[in-house]
DONURO-22126 format. One record per residue (C-alpha): residue number from 1; residue in one letter; x, y, z. Coordinates in Angstrom, 3 decimals. Example, Ala and Ser with C-alpha at 12.3 -4.5 7.8 and 13.67 -1.06 7.14 Angstrom:
BEGIN
   nr  rest      east     north        up
    1     a    12.300    -4.500     7.800
    2     s    13.670    -1.060     7.140
***
This chain:
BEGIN
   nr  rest      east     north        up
    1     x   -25.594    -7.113    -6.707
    2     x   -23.430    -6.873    -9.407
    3     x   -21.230   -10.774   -10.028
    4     x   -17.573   -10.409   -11.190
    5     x   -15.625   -13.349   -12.008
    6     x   -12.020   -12.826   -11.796
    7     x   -10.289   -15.697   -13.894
    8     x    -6.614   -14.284   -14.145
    9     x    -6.955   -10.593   -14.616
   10     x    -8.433    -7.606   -13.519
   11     x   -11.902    -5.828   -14.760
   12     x   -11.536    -2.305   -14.596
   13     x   -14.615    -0.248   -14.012
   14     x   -13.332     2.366   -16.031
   15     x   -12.090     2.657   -19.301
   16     x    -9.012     4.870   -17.738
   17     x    -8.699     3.458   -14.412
   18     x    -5.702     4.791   -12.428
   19     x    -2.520     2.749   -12.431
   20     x    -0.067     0.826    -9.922
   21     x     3.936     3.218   -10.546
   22     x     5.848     0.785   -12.715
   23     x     8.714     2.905   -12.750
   24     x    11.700     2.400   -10.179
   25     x    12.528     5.324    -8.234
   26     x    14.801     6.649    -5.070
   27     x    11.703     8.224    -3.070
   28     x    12.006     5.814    -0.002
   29     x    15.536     6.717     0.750
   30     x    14.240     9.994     1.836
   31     x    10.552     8.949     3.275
   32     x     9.660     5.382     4.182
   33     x     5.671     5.128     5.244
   34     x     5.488     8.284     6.768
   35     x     1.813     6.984     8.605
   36     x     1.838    10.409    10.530
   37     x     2.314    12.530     8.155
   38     x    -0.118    10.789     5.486
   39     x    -2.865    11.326     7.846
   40     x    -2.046    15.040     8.238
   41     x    -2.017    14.509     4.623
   42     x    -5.579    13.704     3.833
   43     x    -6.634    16.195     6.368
   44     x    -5.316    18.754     5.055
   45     x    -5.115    18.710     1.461
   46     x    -7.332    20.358    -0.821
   47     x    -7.021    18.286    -4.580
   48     x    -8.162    21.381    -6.018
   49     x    -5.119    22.970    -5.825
   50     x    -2.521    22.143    -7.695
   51     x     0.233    21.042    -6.285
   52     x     2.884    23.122    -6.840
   53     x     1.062    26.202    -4.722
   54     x     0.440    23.035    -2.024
   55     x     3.673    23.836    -0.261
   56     x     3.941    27.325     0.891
   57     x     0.442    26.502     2.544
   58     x     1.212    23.499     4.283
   59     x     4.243    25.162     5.451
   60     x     2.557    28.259     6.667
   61     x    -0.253    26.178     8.177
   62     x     2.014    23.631    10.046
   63     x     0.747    20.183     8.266
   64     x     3.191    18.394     9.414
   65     x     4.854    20.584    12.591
   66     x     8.146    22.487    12.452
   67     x     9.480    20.736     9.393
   68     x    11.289    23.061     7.120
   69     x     9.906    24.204     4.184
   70     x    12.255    22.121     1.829
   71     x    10.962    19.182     3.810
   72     x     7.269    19.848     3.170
   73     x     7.952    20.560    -0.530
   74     x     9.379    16.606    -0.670
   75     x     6.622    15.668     1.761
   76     x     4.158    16.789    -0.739
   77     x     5.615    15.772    -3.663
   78     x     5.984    11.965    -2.093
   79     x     2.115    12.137    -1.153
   80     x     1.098    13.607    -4.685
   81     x     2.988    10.268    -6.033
   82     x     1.008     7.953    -3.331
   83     x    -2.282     9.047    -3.161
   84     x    -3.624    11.720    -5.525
   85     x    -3.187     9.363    -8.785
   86     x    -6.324     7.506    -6.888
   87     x    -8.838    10.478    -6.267
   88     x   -11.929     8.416    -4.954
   89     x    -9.445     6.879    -2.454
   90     x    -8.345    10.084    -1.147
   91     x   -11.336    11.377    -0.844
   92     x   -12.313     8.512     1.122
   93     x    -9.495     9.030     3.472
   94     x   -10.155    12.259     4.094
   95     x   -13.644    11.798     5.137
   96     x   -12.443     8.574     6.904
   97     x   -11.928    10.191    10.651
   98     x   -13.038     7.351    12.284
   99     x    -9.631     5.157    11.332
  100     x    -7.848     3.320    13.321
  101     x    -3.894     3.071    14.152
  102     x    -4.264    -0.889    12.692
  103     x    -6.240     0.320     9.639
  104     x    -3.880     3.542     9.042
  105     x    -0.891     1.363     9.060
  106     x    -1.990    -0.849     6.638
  107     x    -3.401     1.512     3.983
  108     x    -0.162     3.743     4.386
  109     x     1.691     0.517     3.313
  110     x    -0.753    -0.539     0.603
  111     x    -0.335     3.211    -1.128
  112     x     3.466     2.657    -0.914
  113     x     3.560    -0.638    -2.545
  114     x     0.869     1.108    -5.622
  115     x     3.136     3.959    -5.891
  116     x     7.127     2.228    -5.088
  117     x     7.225    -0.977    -7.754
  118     x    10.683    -1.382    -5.463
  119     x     8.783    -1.721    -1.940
  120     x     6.248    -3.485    -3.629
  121     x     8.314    -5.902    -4.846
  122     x    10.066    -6.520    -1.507
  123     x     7.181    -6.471     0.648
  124     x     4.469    -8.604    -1.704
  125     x     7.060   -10.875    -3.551
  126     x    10.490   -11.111    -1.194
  127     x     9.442   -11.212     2.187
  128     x     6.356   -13.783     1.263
  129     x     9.033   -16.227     0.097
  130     x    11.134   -15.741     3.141
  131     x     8.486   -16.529     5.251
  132     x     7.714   -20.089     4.007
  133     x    11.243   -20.914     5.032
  134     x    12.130   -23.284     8.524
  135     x    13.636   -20.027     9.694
  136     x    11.880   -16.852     8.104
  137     x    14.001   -14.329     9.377
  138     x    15.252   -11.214     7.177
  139     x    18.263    -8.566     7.966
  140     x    19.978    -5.889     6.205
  141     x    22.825    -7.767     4.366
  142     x    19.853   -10.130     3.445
  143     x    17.837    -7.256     2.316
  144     x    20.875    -5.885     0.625
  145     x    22.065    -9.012    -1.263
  146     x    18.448    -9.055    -2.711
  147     x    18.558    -5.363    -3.888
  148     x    21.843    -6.217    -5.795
  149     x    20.939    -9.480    -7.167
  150     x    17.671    -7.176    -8.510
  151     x    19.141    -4.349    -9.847
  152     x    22.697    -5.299   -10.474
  153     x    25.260    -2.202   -10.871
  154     x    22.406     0.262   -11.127
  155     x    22.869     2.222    -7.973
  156     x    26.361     2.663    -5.927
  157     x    27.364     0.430    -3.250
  158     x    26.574     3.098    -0.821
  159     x    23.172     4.159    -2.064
  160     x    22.340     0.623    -2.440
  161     x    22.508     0.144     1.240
  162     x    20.146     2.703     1.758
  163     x    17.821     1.157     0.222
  164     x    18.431    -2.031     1.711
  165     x    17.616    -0.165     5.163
  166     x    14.875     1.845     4.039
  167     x    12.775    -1.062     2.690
  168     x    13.213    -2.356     6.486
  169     x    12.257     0.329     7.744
  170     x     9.497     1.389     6.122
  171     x     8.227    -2.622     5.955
  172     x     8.794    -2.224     9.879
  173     x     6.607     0.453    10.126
  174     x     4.412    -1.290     8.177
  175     x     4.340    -4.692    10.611
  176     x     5.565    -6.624     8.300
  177     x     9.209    -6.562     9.880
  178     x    10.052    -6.598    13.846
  179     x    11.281    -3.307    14.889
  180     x    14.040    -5.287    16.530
  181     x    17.468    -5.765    15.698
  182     x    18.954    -8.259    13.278
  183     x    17.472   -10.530    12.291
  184     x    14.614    -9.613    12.426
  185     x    11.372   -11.667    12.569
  186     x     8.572   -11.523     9.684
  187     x     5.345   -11.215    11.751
  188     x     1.640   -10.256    10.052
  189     x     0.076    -6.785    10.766
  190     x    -3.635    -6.364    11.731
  191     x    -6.256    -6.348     8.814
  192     x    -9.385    -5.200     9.802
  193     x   -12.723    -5.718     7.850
  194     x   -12.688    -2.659     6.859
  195     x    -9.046    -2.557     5.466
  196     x    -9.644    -5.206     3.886
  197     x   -12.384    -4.321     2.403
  198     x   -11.155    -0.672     1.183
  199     x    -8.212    -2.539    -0.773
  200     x   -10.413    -4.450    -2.493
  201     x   -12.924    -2.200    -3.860
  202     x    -9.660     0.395    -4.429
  203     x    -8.169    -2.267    -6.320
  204     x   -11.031    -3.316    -8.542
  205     x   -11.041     0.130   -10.022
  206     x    -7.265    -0.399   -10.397
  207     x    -5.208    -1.355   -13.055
  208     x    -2.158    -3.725   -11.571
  209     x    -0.744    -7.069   -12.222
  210     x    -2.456   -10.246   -10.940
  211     x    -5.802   -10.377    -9.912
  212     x    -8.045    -9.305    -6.947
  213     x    -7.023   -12.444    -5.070
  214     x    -3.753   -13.409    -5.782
  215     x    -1.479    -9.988    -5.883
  216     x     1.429    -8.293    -3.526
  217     x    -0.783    -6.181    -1.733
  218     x    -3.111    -9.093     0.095
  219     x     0.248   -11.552     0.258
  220     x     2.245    -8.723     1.943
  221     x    -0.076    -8.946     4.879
  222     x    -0.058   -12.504     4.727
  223     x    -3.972   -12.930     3.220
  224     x    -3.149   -15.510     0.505
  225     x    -5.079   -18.680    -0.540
  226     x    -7.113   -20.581     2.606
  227     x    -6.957   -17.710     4.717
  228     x    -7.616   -15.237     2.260
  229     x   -10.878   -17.045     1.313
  230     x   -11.774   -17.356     4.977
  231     x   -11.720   -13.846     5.444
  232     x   -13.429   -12.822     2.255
  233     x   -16.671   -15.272     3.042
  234     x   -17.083   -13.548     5.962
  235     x   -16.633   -10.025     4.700
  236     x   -19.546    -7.291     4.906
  237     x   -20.741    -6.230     1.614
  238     x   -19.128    -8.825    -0.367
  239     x   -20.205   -12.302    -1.441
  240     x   -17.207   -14.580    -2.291
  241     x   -17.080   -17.663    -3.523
  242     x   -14.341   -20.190    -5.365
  243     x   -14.732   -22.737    -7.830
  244     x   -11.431   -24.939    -9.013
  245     x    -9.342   -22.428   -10.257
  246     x   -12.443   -19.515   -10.473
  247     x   -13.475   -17.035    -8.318
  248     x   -16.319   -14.386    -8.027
  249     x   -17.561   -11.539    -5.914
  250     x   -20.801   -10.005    -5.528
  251     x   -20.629    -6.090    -4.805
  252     x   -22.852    -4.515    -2.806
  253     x   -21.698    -1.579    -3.775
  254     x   -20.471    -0.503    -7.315
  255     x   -17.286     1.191    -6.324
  256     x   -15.187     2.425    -3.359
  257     x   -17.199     6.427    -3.032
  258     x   -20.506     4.233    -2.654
  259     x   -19.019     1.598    -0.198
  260     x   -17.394     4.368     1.805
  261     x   -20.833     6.312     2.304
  262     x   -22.501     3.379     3.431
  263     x   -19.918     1.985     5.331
  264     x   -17.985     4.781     7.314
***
């Protein structure tokens, strides 16, 4: 086994490790985690071709049903964005046809937040803070006083309450938000072992800000301090411990292709 001590940053395996987006963009106000269709996704896709001759094929094959052909351009060009800057991942999930609904729905939202610096910020920053208040509870004029007060006069009043519903919904979808009305609750979503365990070796070959226990995407889905360590001391495949204010992990294997061939 391999010991990594993670201090306050991130060891890259490799010297050009793909990236979390930093950039803000206006791709959730027309898809927010799309679960269904990112499965059809990494069942269908072929990286090897590029993906501007992706469309007319996923059209003509029916990836994702009757949708028109303008829709399955975006749908594509969304996916590209979420999953194909991280080619060991997709590959995983394409092999991975054993997944579960609980592990789907969790590594749909995980790929948003890498690829949306906007969700990601909501989701793994936001909604953690809301939830250590007496009454954690989140609605859209909540949501949407929060997109103002973080991008002030970038975005019209009208397209800035799309996004304020769009983050809901897609953090709904994600479990991370009650599918009810306002206001709306801020429950956890089911992590499974192996969820858990395919963030973390996707994230050590990841370049992103904090470190591989203290980031958005674990404190989105509520895995932070106590029972983050909890769950990582009882993980398969990975030894954890903590010392004061330093951590390490033992691999067992040396990156996410070799954990997913012994694991799936």
């Amino acid at each position: 086994m391999a010991a990594v001590s993670i201090p306050n940053a991130t060891k890259p395996e490799r010297a050009d490790p793909p990236s979390e987006a930093t950039d803000i963009h206006t791709r959730i106000l027309r898809l927010a985690l799309g679960i269904e269709e990112s499965r059809s996704y990494w069942e269908h896709v072929d990286p090897k071709v590029p993906p501007a001759q992706r469309a007319l094929i996923a059209f003509e094959h029916r990836w994702f049903g009757a949708k028109s052909l303008e829709r399955v351009r975006f749908l594509l060009s969304s996916f590209v964005d979420r999953y194909d800057p991280f080619p060991d991942a997709l590959a995983v999930l394409q092999r991975w046809r054993s997944m579960d609904a609980a592990t789907r729905q969790v590594v749909c939202h995980w790929h948003l937040q890498l690829s949306d610096p906007l969700y990601r910020r909501f989701t793994g920053m936001f909604l953690v803070e809301r939830r250590g208040l007496r009454d954690p509870k989140v609605d859209r004029n909540i949501a949407l006083r929060w997109v103002k007060n973080e991008f002030p006069d970038r975005w019209s009043e009208a397209t800035t309450v799309q996004f304020a519903s769009k983050l809901l919904s897609a953090a709904s979808e994600a479990g991370v938000v009650s599918p009810k009305r306002d206001p709306r609750s801020l429950p956890l979503p089911k992590v499974t072992d192996l969820a858990l365990a395919y963030l973390l070796h996707l994230l050590r070959g990841t370049r992103f800000e904090g470190t591989l226990t203290e980031n958005p995407y674990l404190a989105s889905v509520g895995l932070t301090e106590g029972f983050l360590d909890q769950r990582l001391r009882a993980l398969p495949g990975i030894t954890f411990r903590r010392m004061a204010h330093l951590t390490e992990l033992e691999w067992e294997s040396p990156n996410l292709t070799a954990w997913a061939e012994a694991t799936l």
